[in-house]
N, C-alpha and C positions, 0 to 999 in steps of 0.2 A: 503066339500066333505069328505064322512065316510074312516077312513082308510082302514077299511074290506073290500071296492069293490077295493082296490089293488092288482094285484095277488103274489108282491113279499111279505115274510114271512119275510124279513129281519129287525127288528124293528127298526135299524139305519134310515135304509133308508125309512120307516116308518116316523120317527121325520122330516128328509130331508123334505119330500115331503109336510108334515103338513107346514112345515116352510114356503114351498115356497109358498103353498096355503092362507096360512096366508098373504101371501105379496102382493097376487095378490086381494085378497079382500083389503087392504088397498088403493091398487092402483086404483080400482074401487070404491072406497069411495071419494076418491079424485079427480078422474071422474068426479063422479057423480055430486059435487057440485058444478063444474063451469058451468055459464049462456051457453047459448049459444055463445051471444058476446065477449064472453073472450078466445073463442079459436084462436083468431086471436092476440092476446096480446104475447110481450114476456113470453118465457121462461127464464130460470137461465142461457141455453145453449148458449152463442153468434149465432149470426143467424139466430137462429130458434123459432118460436113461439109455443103454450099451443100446436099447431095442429101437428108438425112436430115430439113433443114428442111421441103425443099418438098414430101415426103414425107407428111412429119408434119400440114402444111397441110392438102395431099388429105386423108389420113385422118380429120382432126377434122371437115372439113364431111360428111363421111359421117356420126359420128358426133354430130354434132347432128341432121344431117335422120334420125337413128331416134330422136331425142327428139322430134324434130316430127311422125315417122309415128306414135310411142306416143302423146303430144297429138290429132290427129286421129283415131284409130282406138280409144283405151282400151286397147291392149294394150300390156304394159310391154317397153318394148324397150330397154334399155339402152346406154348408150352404147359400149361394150364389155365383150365377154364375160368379158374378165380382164384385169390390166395386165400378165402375162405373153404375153397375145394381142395386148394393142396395144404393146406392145417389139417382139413381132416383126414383126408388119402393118410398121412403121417401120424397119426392118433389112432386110424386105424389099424396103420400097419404095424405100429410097437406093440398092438392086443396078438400079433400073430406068436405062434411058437416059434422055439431057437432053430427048427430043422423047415420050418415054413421061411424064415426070413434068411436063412443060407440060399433056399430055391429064390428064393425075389432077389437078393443079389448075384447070383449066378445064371440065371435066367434072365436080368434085363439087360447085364453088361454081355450076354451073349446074343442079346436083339440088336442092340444099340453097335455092336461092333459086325455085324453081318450087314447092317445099314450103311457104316462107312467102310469095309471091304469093299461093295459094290459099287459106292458112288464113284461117278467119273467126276475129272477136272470141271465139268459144267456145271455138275452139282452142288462141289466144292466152293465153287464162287458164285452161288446164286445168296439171295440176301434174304433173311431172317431174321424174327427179332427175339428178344431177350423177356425174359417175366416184366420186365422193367419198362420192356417196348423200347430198348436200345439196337435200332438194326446194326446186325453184323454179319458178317458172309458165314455158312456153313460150314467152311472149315473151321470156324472159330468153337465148335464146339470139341475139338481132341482137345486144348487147354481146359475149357471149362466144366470138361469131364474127369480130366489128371485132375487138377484142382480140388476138386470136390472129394477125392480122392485121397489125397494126400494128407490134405487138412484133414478130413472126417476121419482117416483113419488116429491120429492121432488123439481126436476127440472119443473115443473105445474109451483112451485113460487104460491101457492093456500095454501099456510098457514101450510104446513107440511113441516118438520125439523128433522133433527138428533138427537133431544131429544126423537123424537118417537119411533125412532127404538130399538129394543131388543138388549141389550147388549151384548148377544154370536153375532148377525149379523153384529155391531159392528167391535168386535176384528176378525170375519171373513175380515171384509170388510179391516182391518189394516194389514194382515198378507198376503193376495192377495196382498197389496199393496208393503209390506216391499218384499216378493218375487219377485214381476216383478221389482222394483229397482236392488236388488242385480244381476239377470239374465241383466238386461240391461244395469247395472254402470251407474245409472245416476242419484245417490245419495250416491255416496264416498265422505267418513266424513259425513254423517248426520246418526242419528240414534233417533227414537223414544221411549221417557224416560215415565216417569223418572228411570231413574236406577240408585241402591242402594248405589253406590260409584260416582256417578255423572260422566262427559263423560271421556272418553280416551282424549289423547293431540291426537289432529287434528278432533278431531268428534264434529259435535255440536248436542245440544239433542236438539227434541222440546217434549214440553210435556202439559200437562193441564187438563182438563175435557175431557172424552172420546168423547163424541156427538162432542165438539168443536175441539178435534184432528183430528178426522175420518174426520169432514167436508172439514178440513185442508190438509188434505192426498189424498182424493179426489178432487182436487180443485175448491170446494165450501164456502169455509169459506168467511161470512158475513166481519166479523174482527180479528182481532189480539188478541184483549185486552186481552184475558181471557188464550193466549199461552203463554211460556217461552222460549226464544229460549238461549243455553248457551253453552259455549265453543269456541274452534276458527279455528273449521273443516268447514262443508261445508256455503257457505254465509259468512265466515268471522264470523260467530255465530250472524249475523244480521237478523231481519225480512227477511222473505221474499215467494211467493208460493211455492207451495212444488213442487217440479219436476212430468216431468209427466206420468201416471203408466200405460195406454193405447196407 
């Protein structure tokens, strides 16, 4: 999608949106290539199968574009009415067929991007909140949409990995993460290295290849082998999953 049919002028937010656009055709690439029969196969996610991801996809660009119509309109429209409502919206949607849940991802990242096409800079900076009821301005949904994006497509478990993704998405996806840690304490003493004097007493670093850290921090990492874990903060400076950032 051209940048020019956006109405905002703001070139930041310009790159944003490319970004996210970028993510959303990866994620329909990876759509695209599974059979039919594979939609009922696990995912990466416990629980849930190839169907209940792409599900889940459809349904959160729904649920941003009602944070974009609450943004453009002033009326507070939540992203879902309850997380007992968006379990099942998701339970439902994994029962749909493989050429019904192609339309639900192709059709709501087509609602949700015709949303922020139109929004002006006013729109973009009006505030909004999260499932979480964490306010944040409207533009904060082109990440929180790449995101979801990104990750889930990987979670297919259809042959895409953290080596694919762009390295600014990356250290975004590390700094979300190192943030809702520090807001939730629930990774005192650990900290992500390497850094240039090696850790503080009581902190333990992990550190490694970025692809293999992020996968790490997210808790998706295949293996260990290729991290360092050092010090004698958090784990005792032992192996182990990284705490959890959602």
């Amino acid at each position: 999608m051209d940048a020019h049919r956006d109405a905002t002028v703001d070139p930041a937010l310009e790159d944003e949106l490319t970004e996210a656009r970028r993510a959303a055709d990866y994620f329909r690439n990876r759509l695209d290539e599974l059979e039919d029969d594979e939609f009922a196969a696990d995912s990466l996610l416990p629980g849930w199968t190839r169907a209940h991801v792409v599900a889940h996809v459809g349904y959160n660009a729904h649920a941003l574009a009602r944070l974009m119509r609450w943004a453009e309109t002033g009326i507070e429209t939540p992203m879902y009415v309850s997380e007992a409502a968006r379990d099942e919206e998701i339970e439902a949607g994994a029962a749909l067929d493989p050429g019904q849940l192609h339309y639900l991802f192709a059709d709501s990242q087509d609602a949700l991007d015709h949303l922020w096409q139109r929004a002006t800079d006013a729109v973009w900076s009006a505030e909004v909140k999260t499932r979480q009821d964490d306010p944040l301005p409207a533009r904060a949904t082109v990440w929180l949409r790449a995101r979801e994006l990104w990750l889930h497509a990987i979670d297919l478990d259809s042959g895409a990995g953290f080596g694919d993704l762009p390295e600014d998405v990356l250290r975004h996806l590390l700094a979300d993460i190192e943030e809702s840690w520090a807001r939730n304490g629930d990774a005192r003493g650990l900290a992500l290295g390497p850094s240039a004097g090696g850790p503080a007493p009581g902190v333990t670093e992990v550190s490694g290849p970025l692809p293999e850290l992020t996968a790490w921090a997210v808790g998706r990492a295949r293996s260990l082998a290729s991290l360092r874990f050092t010090g004698d903060g958090w784990n005792g400076g032992e192996p182990g999953n990284a705490p959890a950032w959602l």
